[in-house]
PDB file of N, CA, C and O in Angstrom:
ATOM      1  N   UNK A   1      12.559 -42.502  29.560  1.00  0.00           N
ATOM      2  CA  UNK A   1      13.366 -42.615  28.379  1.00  0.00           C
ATOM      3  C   UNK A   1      13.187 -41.358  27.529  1.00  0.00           C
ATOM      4  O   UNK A   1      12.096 -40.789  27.547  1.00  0.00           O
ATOM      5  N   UNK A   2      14.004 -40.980  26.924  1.00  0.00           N
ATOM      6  CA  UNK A   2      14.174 -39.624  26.630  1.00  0.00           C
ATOM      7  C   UNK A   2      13.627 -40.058  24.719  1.00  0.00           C
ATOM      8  O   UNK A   2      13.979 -41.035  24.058  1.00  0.00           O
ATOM      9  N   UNK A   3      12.850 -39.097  24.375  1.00  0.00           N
ATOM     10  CA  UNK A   3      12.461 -39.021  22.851  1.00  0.00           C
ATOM     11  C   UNK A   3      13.353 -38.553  22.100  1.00  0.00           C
ATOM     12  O   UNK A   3      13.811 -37.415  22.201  1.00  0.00           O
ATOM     13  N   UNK A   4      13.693 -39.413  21.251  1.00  0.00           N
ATOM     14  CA  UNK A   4      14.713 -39.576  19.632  1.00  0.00           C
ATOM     15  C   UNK A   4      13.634 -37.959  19.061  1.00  0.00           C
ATOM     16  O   UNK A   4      12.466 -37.591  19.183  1.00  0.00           O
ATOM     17  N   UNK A   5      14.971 -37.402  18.398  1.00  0.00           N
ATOM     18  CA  UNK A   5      14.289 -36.170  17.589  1.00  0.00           C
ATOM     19  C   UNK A   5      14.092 -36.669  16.503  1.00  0.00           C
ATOM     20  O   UNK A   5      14.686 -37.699  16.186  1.00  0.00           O
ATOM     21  N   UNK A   6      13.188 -36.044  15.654  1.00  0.00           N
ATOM     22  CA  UNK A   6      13.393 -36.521  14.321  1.00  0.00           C
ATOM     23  C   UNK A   6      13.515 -35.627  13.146  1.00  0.00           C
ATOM     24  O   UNK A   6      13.227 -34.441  13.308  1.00  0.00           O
ATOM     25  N   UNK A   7      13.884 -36.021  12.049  1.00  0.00           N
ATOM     26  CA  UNK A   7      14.267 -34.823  10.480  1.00  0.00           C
ATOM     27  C   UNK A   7      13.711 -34.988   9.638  1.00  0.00           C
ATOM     28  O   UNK A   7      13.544 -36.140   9.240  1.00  0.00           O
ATOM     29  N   UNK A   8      13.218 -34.006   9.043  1.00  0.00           N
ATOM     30  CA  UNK A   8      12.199 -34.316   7.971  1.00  0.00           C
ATOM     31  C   UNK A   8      13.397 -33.479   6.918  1.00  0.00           C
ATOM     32  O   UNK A   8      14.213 -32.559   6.973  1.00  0.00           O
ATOM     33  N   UNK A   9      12.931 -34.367   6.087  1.00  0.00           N
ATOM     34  CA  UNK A   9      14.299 -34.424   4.685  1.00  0.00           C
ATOM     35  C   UNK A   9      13.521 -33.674   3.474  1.00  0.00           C
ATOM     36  O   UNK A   9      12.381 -34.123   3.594  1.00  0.00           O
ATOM     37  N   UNK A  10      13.510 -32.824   2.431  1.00  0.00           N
ATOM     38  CA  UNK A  10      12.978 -33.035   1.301  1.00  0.00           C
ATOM     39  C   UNK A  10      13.887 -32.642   0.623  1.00  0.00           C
ATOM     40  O   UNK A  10      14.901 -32.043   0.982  1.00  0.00           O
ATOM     41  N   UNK A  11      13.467 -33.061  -0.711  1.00  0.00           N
ATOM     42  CA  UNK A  11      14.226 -33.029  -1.567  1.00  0.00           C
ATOM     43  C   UNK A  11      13.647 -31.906  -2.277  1.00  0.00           C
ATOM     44  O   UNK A  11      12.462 -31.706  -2.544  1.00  0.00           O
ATOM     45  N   UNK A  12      15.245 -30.807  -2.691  1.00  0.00           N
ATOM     46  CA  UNK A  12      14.490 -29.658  -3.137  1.00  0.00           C
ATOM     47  C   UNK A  12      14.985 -29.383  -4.940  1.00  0.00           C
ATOM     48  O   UNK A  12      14.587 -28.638  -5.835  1.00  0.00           O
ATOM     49  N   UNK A  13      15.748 -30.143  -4.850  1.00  0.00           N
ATOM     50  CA  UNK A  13      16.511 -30.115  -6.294  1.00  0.00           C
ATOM     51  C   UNK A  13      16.801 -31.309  -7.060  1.00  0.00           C
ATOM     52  O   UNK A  13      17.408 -32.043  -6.280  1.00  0.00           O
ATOM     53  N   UNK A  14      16.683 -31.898  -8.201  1.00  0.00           N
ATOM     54  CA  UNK A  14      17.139 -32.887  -8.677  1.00  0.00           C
ATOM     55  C   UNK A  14      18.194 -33.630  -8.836  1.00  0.00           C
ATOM     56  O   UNK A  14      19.205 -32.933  -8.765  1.00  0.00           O
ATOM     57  N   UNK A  15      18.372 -34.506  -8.982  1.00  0.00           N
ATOM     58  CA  UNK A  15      19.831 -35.691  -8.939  1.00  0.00           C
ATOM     59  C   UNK A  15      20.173 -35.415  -9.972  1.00  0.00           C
ATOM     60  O   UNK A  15      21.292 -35.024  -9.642  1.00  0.00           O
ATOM     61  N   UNK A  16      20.149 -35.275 -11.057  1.00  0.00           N
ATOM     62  CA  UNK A  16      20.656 -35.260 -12.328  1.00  0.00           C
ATOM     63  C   UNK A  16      21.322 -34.266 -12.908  1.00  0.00           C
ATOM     64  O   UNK A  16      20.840 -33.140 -13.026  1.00  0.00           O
ATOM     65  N   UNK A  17      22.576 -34.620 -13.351  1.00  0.00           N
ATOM     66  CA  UNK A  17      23.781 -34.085 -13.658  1.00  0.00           C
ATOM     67  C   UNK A  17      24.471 -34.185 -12.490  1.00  0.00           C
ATOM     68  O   UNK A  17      25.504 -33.527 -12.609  1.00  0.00           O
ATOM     69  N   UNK A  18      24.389 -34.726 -11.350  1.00  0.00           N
ATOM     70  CA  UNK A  18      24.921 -34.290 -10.511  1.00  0.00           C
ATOM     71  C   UNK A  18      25.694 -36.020 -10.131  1.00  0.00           C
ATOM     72  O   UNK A  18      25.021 -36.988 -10.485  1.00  0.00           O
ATOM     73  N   UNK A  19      27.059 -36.289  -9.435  1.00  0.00           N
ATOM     74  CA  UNK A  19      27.692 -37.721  -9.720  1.00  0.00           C
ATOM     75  C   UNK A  19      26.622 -39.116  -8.980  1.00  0.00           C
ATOM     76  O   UNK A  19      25.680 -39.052  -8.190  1.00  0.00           O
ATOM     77  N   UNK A  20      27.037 -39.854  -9.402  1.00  0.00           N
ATOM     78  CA  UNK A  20      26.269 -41.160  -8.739  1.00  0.00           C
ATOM     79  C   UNK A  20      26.619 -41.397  -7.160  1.00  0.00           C
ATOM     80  O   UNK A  20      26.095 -42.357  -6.596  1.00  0.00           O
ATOM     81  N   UNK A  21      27.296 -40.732  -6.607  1.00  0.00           N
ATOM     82  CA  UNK A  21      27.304 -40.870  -5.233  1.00  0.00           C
ATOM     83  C   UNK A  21      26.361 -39.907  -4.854  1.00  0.00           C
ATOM     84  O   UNK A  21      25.498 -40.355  -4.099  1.00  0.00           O
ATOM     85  N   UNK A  22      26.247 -38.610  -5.171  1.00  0.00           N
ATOM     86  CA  UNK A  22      24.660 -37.763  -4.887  1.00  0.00           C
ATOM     87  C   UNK A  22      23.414 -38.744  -5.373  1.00  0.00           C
ATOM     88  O   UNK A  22      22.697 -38.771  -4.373  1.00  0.00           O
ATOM     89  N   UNK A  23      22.883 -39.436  -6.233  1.00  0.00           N
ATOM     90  CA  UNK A  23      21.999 -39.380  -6.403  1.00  0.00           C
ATOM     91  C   UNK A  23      22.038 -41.445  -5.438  1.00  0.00           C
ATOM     92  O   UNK A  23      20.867 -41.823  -5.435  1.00  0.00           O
ATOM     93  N   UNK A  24      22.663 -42.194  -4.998  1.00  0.00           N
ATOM     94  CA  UNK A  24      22.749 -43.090  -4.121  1.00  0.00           C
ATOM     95  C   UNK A  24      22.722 -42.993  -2.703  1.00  0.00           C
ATOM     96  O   UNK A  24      22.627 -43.908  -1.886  1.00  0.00           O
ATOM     97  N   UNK A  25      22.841 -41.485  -2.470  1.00  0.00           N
ATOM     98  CA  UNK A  25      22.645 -40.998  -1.320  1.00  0.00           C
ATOM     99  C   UNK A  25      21.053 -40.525  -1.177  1.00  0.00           C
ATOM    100  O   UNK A  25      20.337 -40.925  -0.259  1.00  0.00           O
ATOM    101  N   UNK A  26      20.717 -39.835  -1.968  1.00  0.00           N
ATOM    102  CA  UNK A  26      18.986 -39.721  -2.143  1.00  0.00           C
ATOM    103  C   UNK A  26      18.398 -41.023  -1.954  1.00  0.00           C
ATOM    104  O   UNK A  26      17.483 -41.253  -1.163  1.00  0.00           O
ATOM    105  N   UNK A  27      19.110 -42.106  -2.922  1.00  0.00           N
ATOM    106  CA  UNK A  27      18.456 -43.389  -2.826  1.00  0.00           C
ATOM    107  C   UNK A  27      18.336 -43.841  -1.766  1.00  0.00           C
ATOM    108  O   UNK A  27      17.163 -44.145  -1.548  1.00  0.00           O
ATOM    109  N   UNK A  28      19.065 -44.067  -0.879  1.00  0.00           N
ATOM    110  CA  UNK A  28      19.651 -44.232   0.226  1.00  0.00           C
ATOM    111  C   UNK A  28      18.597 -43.772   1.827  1.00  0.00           C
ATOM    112  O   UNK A  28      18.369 -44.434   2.839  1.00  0.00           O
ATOM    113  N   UNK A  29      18.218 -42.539   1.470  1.00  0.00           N
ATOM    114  CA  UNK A  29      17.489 -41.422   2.236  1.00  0.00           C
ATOM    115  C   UNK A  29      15.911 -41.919   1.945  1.00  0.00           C
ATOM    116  O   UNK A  29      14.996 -41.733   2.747  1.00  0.00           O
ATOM    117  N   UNK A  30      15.768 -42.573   0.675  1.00  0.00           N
ATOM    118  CA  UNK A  30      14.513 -43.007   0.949  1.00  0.00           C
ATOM    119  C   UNK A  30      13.363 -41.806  -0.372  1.00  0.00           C
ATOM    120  O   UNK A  30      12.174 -41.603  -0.616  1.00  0.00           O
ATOM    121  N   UNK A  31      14.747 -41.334  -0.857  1.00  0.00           N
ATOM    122  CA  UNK A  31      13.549 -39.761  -1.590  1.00  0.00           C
ATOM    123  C   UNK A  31      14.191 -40.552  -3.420  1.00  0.00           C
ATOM    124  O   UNK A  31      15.269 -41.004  -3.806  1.00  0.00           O
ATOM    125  N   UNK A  32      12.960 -40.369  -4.001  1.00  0.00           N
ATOM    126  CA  UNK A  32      12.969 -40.957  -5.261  1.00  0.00           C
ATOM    127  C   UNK A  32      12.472 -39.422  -6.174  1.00  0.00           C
ATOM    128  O   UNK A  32      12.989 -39.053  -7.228  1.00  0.00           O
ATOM    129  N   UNK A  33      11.494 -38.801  -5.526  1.00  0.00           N
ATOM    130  CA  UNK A  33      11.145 -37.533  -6.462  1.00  0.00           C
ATOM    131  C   UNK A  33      11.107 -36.321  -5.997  1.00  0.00           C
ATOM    132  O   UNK A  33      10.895 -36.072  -4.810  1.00  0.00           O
ATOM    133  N   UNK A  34      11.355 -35.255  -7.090  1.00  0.00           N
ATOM    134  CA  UNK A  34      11.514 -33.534  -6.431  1.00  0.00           C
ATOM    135  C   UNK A  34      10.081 -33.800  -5.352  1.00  0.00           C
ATOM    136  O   UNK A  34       9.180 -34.632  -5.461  1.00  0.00           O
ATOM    137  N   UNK A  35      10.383 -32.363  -3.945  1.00  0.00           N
ATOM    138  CA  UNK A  35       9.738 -32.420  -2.828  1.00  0.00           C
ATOM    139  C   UNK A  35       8.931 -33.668  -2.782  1.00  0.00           C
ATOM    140  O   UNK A  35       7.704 -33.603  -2.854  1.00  0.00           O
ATOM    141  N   UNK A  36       9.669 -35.005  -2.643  1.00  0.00           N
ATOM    142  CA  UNK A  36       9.283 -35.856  -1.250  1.00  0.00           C
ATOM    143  C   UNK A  36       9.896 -35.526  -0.394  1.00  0.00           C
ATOM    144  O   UNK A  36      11.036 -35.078  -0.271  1.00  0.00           O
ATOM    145  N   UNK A  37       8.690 -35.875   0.587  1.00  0.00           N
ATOM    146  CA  UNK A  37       9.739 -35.678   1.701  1.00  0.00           C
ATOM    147  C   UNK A  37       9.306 -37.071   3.238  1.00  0.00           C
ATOM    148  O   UNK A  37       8.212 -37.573   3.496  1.00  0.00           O
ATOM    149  N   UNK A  38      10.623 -37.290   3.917  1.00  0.00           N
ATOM    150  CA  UNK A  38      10.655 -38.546   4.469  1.00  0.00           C
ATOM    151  C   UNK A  38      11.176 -37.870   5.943  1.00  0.00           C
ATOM    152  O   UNK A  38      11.833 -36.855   6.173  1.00  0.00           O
ATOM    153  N   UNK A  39      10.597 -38.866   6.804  1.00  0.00           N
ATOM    154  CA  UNK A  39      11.154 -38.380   8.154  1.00  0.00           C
ATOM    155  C   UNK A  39      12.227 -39.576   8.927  1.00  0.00           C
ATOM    156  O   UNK A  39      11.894 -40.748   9.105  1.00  0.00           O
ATOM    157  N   UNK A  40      13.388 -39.068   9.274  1.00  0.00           N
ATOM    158  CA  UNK A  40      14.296 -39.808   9.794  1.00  0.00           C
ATOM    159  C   UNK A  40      14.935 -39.436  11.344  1.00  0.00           C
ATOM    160  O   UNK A  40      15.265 -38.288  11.642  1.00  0.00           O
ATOM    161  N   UNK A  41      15.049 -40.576  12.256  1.00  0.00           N
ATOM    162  CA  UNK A  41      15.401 -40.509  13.269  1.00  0.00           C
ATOM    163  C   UNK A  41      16.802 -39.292  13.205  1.00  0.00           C
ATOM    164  O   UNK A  41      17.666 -39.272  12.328  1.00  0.00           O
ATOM    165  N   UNK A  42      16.718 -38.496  14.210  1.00  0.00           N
ATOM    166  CA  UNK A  42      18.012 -37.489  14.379  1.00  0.00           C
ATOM    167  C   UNK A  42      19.574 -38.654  14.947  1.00  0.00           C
ATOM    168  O   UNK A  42      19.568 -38.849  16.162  1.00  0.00           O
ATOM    169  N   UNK A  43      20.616 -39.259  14.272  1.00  0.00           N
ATOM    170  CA  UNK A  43      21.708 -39.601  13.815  1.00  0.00           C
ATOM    171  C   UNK A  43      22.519 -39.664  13.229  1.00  0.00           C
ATOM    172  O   UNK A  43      22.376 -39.876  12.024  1.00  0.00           O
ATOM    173  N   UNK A  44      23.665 -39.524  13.748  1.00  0.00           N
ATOM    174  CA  UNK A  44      25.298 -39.801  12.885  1.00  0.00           C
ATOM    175  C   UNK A  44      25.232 -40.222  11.765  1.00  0.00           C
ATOM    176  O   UNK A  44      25.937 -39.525  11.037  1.00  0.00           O
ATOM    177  N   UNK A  45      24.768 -40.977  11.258  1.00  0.00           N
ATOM    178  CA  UNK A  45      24.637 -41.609  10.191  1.00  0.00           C
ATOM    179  C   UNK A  45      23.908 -40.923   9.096  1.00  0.00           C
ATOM    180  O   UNK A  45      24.332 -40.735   7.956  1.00  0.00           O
ATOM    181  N   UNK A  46      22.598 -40.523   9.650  1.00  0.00           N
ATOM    182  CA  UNK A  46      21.813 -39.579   8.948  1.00  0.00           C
ATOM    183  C   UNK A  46      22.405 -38.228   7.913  1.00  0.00           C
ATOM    184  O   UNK A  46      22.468 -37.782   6.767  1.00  0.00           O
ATOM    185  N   UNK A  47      22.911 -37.928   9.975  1.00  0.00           N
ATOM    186  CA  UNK A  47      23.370 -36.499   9.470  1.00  0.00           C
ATOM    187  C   UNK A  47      24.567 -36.335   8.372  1.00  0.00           C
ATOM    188  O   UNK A  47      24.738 -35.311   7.710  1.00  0.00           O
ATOM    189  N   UNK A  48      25.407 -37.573   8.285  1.00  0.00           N
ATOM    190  CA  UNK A  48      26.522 -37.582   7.531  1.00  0.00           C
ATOM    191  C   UNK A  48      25.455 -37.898   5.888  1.00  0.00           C
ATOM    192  O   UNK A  48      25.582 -37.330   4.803  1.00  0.00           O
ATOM    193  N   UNK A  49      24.860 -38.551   6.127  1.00  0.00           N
ATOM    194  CA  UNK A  49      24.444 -38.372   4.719  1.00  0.00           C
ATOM    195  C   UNK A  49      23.851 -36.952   3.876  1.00  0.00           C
ATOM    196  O   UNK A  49      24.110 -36.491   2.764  1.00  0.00           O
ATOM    197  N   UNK A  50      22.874 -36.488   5.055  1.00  0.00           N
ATOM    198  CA  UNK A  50      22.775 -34.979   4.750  1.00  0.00           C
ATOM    199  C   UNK A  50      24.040 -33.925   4.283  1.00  0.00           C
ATOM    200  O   UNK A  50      23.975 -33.099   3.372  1.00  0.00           O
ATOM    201  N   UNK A  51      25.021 -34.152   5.031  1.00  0.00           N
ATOM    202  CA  UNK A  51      25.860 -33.291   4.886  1.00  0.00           C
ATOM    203  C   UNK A  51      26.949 -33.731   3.610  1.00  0.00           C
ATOM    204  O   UNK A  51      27.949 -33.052   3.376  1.00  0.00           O
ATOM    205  N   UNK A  52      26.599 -34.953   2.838  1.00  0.00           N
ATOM    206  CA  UNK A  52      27.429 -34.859   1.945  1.00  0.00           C
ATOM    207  C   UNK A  52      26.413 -34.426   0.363  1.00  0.00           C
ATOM    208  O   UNK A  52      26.904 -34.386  -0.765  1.00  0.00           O
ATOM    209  N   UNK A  53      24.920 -34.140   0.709  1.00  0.00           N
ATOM    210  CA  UNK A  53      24.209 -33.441  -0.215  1.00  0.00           C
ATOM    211  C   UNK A  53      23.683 -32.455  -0.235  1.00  0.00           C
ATOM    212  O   UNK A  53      22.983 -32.159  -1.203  1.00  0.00           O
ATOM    213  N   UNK A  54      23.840 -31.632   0.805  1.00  0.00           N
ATOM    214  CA  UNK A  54      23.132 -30.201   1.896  1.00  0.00           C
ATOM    215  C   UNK A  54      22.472 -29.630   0.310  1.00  0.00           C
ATOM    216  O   UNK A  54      21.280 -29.907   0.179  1.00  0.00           O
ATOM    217  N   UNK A  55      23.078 -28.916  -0.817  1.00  0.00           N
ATOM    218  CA  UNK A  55      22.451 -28.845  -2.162  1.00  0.00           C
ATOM    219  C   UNK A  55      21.470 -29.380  -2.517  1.00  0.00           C
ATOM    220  O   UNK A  55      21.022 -28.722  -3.456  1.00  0.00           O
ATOM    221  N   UNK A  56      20.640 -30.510  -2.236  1.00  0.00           N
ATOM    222  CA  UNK A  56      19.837 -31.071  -2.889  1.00  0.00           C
ATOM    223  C   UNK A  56      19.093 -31.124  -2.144  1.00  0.00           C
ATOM    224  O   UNK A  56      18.103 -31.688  -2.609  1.00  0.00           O
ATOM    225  N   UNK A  57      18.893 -30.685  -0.605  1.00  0.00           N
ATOM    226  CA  UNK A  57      17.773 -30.719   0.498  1.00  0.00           C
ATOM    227  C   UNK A  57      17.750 -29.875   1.293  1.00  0.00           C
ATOM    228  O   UNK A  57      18.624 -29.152   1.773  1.00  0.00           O
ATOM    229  N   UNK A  58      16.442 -29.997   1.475  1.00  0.00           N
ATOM    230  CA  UNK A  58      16.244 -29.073   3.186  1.00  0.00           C
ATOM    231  C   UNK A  58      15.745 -29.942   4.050  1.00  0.00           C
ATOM    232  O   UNK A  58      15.051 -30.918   3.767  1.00  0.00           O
ATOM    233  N   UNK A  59      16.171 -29.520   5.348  1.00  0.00           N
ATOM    234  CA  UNK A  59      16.017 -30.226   6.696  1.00  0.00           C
ATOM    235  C   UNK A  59      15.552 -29.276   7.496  1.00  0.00           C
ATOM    236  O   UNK A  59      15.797 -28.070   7.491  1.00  0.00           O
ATOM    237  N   UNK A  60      14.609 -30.137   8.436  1.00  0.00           N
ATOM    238  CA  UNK A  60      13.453 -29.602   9.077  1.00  0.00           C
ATOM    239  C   UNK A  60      13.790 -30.167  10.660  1.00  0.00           C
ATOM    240  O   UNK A  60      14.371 -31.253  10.677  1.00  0.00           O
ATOM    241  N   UNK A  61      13.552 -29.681  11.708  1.00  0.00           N
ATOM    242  CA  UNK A  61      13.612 -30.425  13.203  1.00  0.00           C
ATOM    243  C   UNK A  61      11.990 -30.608  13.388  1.00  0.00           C
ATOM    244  O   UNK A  61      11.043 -29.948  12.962  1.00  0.00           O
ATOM    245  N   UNK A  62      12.043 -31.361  13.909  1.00  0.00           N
ATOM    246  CA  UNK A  62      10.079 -31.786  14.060  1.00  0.00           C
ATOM    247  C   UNK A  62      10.403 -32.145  15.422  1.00  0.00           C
ATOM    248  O   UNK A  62       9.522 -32.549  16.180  1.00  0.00           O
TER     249      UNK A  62
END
């Protein structure tokens, strides 16, 4: 069986000022404060969330 990659997320910038769909998407991701950072299975789902906040994070391949 082949190994799931995984993404390490942090958060590099704050939610604030920024609309309630950015900062429900953080929620969402699991990150509550500047640099946490959380690791998530590599997916569609994921990645679509990343990509509608790419500004507010960096992503890592582990």
């Amino acid at each position: 069986m082949a190994k799931s990659k995984t993404l390490r997320i942090t958060q590099i910038k704050s939610g604030i000022g920024y609309k309630p769909k950015a900062k429900a998407t953080l929620k969402a991701l699991g990150l509550r404060k500047m640099y946490q950072t959380v690791e998530h299975n590599d997916n569609p789902v994921i990645r679509g969330m990343i990509n509608v906040i790419p500004y507010l994070l960096k992503v890592e391949n582990v």
